[in-house]
N, C-alpha and C positions, 0 to 999 in steps of 0.2 A: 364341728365342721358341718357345713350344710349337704345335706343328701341331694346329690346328681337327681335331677330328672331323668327316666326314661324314655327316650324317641327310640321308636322302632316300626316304622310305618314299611317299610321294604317288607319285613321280617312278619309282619302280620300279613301284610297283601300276600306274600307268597306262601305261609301257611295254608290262607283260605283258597286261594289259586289251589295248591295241592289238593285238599281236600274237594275241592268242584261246589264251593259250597256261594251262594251271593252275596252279597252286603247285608243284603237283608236278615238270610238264613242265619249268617255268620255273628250277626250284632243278635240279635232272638236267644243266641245259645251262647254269647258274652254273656247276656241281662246289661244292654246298652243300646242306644239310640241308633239307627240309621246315621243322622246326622254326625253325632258322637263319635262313632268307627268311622265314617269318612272324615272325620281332620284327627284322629288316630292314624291311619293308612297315610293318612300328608304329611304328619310331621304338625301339625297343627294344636295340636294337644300331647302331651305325654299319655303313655300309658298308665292307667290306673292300676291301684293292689287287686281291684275288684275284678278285673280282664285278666291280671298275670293269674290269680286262683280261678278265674272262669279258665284259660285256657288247659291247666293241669287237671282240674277234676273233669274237666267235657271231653279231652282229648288224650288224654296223659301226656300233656306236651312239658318237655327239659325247659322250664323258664330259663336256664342258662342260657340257652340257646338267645335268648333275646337282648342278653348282653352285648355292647356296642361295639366290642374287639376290632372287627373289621373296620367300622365306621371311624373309631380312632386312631387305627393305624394310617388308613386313608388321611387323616384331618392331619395327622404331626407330620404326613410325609409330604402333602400340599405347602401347608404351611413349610417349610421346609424350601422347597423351590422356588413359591412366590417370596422366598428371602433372596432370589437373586437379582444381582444388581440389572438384569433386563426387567424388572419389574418395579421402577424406581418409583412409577409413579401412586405406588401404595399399594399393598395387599387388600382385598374383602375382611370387612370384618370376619371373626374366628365363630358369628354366628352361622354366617352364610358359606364358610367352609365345610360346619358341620350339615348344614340342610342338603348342602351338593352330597357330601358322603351318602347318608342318610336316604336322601330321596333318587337319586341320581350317581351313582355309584359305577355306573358304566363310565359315565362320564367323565368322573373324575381319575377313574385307573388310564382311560385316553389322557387325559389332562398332561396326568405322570408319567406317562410315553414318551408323549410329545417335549414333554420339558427333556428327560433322559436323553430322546433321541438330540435335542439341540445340546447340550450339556456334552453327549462325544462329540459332535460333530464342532464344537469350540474348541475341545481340548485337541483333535486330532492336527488343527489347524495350529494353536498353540504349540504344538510339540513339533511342527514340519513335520507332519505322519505324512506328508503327499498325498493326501487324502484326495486331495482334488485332481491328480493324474492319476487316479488310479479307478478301474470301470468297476472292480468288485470290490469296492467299503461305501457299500450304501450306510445311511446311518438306521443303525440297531443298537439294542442293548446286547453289550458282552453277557457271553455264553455265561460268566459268573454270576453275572447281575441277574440274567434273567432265571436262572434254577432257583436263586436265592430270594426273589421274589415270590417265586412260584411257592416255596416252602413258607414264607413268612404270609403270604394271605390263606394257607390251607390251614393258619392256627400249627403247625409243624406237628401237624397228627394227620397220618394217613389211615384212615378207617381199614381198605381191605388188606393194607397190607400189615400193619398192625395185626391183626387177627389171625392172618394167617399166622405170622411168628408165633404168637400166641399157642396157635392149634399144636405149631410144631413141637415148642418147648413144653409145653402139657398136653398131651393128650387126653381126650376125657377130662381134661381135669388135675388130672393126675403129673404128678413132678415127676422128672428124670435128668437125666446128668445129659443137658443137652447137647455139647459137644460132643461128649461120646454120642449117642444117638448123631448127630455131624457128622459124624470121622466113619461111621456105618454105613451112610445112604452115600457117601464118598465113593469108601470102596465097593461096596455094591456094582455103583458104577465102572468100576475097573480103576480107582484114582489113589492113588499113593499117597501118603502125606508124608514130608519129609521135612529137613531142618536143616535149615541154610545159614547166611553168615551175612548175605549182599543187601538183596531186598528185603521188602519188609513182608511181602508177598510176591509170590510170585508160578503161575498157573499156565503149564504147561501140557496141552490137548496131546498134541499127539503121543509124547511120553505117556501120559498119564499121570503126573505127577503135581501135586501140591506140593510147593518151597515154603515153607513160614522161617521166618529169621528168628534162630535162639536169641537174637542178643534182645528179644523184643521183652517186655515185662508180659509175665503169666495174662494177664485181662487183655494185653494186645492180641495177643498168639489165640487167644477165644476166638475174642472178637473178629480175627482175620479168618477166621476157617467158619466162623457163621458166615460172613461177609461171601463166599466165594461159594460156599454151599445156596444162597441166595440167589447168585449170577445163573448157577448151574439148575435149579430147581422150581425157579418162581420167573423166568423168563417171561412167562403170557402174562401173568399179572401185571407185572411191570412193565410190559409195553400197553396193554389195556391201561394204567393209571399214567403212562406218558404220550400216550395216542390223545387222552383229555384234556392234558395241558397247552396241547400244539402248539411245544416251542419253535422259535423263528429260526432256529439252524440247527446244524445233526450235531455240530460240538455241544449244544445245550442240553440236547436230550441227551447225548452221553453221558456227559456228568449229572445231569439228573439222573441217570440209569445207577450208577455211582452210589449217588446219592440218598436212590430207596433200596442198595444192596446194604448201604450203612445202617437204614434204617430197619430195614429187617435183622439183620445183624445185630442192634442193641435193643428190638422190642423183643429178639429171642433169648438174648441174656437175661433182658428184666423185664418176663412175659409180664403182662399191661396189669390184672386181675391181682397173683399174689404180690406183684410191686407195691401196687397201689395199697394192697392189707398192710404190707412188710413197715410201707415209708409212714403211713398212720399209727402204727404200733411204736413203731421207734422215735416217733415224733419228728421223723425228716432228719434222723442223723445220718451225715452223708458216709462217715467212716463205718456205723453197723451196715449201713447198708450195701457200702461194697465189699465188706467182708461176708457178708449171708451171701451175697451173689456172684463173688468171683470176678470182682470189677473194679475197675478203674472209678477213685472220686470223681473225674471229670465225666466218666461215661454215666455214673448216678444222678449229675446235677442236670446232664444236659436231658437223660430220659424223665426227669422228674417235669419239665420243663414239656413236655410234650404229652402227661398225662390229661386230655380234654376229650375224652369218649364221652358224646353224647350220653345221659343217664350214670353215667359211671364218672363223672369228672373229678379229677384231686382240687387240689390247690392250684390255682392261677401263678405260676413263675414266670418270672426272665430270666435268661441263660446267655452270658456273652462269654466270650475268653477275648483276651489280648493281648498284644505279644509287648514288647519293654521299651518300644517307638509307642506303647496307646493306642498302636492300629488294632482295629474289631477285627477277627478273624473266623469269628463265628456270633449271633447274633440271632434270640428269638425272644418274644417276647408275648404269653398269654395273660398280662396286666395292662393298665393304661398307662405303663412306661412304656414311650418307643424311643428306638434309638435311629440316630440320624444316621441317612444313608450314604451320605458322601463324609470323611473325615472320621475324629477321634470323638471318644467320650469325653466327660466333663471329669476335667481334672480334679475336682473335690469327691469326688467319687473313691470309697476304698479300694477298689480293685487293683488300682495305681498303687496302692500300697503295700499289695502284696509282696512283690517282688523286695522289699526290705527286710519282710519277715517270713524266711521262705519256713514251710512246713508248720506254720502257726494260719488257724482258721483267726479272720479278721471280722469284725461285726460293725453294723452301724445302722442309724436310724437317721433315715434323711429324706428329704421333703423336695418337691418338685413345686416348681412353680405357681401349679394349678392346685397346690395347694394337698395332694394329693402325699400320703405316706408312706414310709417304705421299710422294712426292716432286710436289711443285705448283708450277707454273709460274701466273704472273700479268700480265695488261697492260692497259692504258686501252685503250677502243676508242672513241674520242667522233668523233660524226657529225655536223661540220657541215652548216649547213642548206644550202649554196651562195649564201650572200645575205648583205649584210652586216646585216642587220637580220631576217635568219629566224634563229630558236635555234637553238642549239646543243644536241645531247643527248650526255652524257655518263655514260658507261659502264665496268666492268672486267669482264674476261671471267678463271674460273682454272677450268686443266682438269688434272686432276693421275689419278695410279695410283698404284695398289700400290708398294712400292719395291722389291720383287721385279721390278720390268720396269724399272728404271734404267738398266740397261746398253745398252738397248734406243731410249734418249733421247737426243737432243744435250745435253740441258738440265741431265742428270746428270755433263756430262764436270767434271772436278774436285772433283766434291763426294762425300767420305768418309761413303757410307752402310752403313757398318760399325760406325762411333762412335755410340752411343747418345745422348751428349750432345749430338749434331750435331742432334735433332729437338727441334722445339718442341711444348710440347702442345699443341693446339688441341682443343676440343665440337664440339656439333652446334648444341646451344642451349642457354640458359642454364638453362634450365625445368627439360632434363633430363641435366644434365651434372653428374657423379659429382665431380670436382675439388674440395675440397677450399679447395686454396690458389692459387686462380688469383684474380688481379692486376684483372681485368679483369671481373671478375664483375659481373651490374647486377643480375639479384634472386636470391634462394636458389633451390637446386634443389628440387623441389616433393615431392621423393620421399624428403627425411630430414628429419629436425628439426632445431633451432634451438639452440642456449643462448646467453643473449643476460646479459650481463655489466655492467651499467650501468659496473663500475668499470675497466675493461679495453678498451683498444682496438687492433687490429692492421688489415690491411690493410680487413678486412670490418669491418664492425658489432655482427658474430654470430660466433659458429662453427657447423659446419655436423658434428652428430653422425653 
C-alpha cells in the first residue's frame, strides 16, 4: 500500500504561532528553507521525515499530534453532505475537500452547519413539524447533534477532566478501591447511598440520599455512583469545559453536562495511566481487562477508544454500538474510519453480526474504500432489565484499528493480515460509498450516475458509471 502524504500546514502555523517564533526563526530551527515552510504552512508541499524529527528533538513536540484526524473527519463528513441531492450538480474533487479541511477548517465546520441547519429545516417541513408557524424553531442543530459533535471533533478525550478522574482514582499514584473512596466523600457530605428497584439512578438533595437500582449489573452500580459523585464534586470544571464549547441552547449543555459526568465516571474506573499499562500488557483483551477493572466489556472498548493523551497516546480505535434496526447509538472514531452522520453503518460490517452470535467475540479484516485496513473485533452486549417482566435492551458493540496495530491484539493471533484476499470490503454508507459491485447495496451512491438498462439485470438494478 502506498504511504499517505502528510499535509499539516494549520498544525505547523499554529505550533510556531504558539511558540512567537517567524517563518524565518522557525524554518533555521526545522534545517529548511523560508520558501520550503511557507508551501509547508499552505498545504503546498507535505511535511517531510526531516521537519517531523526537527520538530521532536528542537521542541519535544508529540508528532501525533500532526496526524490529520480532525482534517479527516471534516473531509468524510463534507463529502457526506455534498452527497445530497441539493448538490446535483457535482461535488469538488476529494482533493479540494481535503485543502478546505486542511487550510481552512473554520470554514468548512460553517460549511457543515449550514448544511445541518437546511437538512432540519427540510425534515421539519417534511414531517408537518409547523415549523413555519411557529416564532421559536429557528433552525439549529438538536441538542443531541450538537454534544455529539462537540465530542467527536474533541478526538472524545477531554484532557482536564480526564486527569482529574485520574487524580481521583490514584492518588500520588497510588491505586485504591475507588468507589469506596465514592461512597466516602459521599457521606462526608451528609449523602446516603441506598438500593432501589425503579431507576437506574436516582439523587435526591434534600433527603440526602443516593438510589442506585440493584437490579443494575455490579460495573453499572460503579459506574453510576462515579457518575453522581462527578455532578456533585467537579461542578466548576465542567462548566469551565462547557463555557468553551458555547453550545446554542441549555438542553445541549445539559446533556453535555451528562455527558462529561459519564466521562469522568468511566476515566475514574479505568484511570487513563494504569489503563493504558494494563490494555498493553494484555494485549487489548477486552474480557482481562474488565475483569482487572470491575467493568463492563462495553465500558472497556468504549474507554480504550478515547485513549489519545497527548505524549501518552495508545492505539487509535473506533468505538460504535448499535442497536438490532443498525441505528448508531453511540459512535467515535480516533482512526481514518468515519462514520456517517445521518443513517446506519454498512451492512457487510461484523457488528451486524453480532446479534446471531450472542456472547461469542466476532473478528474480521476489512478494507474501506480508500483502500485503508482494518482489523474489527464484534459482540452483543444486551442488558437485562433484572425483572422478569422489565425489557431487555439489546446491543452490539465493534471497536476495531488500523491493521498496522495487529500484532498488538490478542484478537489478531491467527489471522493472516498479509493476505489481501483475507479483507472484506466494507463503506461508511451507502450515500457515499464508491463500490461499484457490492452485494449489499440499498440505494446508489449519490455522487455518480446511473445507466439503468430496462433489458439487463445483475446484482443492482442499475450500474453505477
Amino acid at each position: 500500500m502506498a504511504q499517505q502524504k502528510l499535509y499539516a500546514g494549520a498544525k505547523l502555523r499554529e505550533t510556531r504561532t504558539r511558540l512567537g517564533l517567524t517563518q524565518r526563526a522557525f524554518a533555521e530551527k526545522l534545517g529548511v528553507s523560508l520558501p520550503y515552510l511557507n508551501q509547508m504552512e499552505n498545504n503546498n508541499r507535505p511535511v517531510s521525515t526531516g521537519v517531523v524529527l526537527a520538530l521532536a528533538q528542537e521542541f519535544g513536540f508529540d508528532v501525533t499530534e500532526l496526524s490529520s484526524g480532525d482534517a479527516e473527519r471534516m473531509v468524510t463528513d463534507m463529502r457526506e453532505a455534498l452527497a445530497d441531492p441539493v448538490f446535483a450538480d457535482g461535488a469538488p474533487p476529494l482533493a479540494d475537500l481535503r485543502l478546505a479541511a486542511s487550510n481552512a477548517p473554520a470554514l468548512a465546520r460553517a460549511f457543515l452547519e449550514l448544511h445541518r441547519a437546511y437538512r432540519q429545516t427540510t425534515e421539519r417541513l417534511a414531517s408537518m413539524d409547523e415549523a413555519l408557524d411557529r416564532e421559536d424553531s429557528p433552525a439549529r442543530p438538536s441538542p443531541w447533534e450538537e454534544v455529539r459533535d462537540f465530542f467527536h471533533y474533541c478526538d472524545n478525550y477531554i484532557d482536564a477532566v480526564d486527569r482529574a478522574a485520574e487524580n481521583f482514582a490514584r492518588p500520588h499514584g497510588e491505586d485504591r478501591d475507588v468507589v469506596k473512596a465514592a461512597v466516602e466523600v459521599l457521606e462526608s457530605r451528609g449523602i446516603t447511598l441506598r438500593a432501589g428497584d425503579k431507576d437506574l439512578r436516582r439523587f435526591d438533595a434534600d433527603k440526602g440520599e443516593l438510589t442506585i437500582s440493584a437490579r443494575a449489573s455490579t460495573a453499572t452500580r460503579r459506574f453510576q455512583i462515579l457518575h453522581q459523585l462527578a455532578l456533585l464534586t467537579q461542578s466548576k470544571l465542567v462548566d469551565a469545559t462547557l463555557d468553551l464549547a458555547r453550545f446554542q441552547s441549555e438542553e445541549a449543555r445539559q446533556i453535555a453536562r451528562i455527558g462529561m459526568a459519564n466521562y469522568f465516571a468511566g476515566a475514574a474506573l479505568l484511570p487513563y495511566s494504569a489503563f493504558l499499562e494494563a490494555a498493553q500488557e494484555t494485549r487489548h483483551d477486552l474480557e482481562m481487562l474488565a475483569e482487572r477493572f470491575g467493568a463492563s466489556v462495553e465500558q472497556v472498548a468504549h474507554r480504550l477508544s478515547t485513549l489519545q493523551r497527548p505524549g501518552a497516546k495508545g492505539i487509535p480505535f473506533y468505538f460504535v454500538r448499535v442497536d438490532q434496526a443498525g441505528t448508531i447509538t453511540k459512535r467515535h472514531s480516533a482512526t481514518r474510519l468515519q462514520f456517517a452522520r445521518y443513517g446506519g453503518a454498512c451492512p457487510l460490517w461484523n457488528v451486524h453480526q453480532a446479534f446471531e452470535r450472542p456472547g461469542h467475540f466476532l473478528r474480521q479484516l476489512a478494507e474501506t474504500p480508500d483502500g485503508v485496513r482494518y482489523l474489527s473485533i464484534a459482540r452483543d452486549v444486551s442488558k437485562p432489565g433484572g425483572a422478569f417482566h422489565a425489557p431487555v435492551r439489546r446491543y452490539a458493540i465493534g471497536l476495531g484499528c488500523e491493521v498496522t496495530h495487529a500484532a498488538e491484539l490478542v484478537y489478531a493471533d491467527d489471522l493472516d493480515v498479509t493476505k489481501p484476499a483475507a479483507f472484506e470490503p466494507i463503506g461508511i454508507s451507502c450515500r457515499i460509498c464508491e463500490r461499484r459491485d457490492c452485494h449489499q447495496r440499498s440505494i446508489p451512491p449519490l455522487e455518480h450516475r446511473l445507466t439503468i438498462d430496462p433489458n439487463s439485470r445483475g446484482t443492482l438494478p442499475y450500474k453505477i458509471d
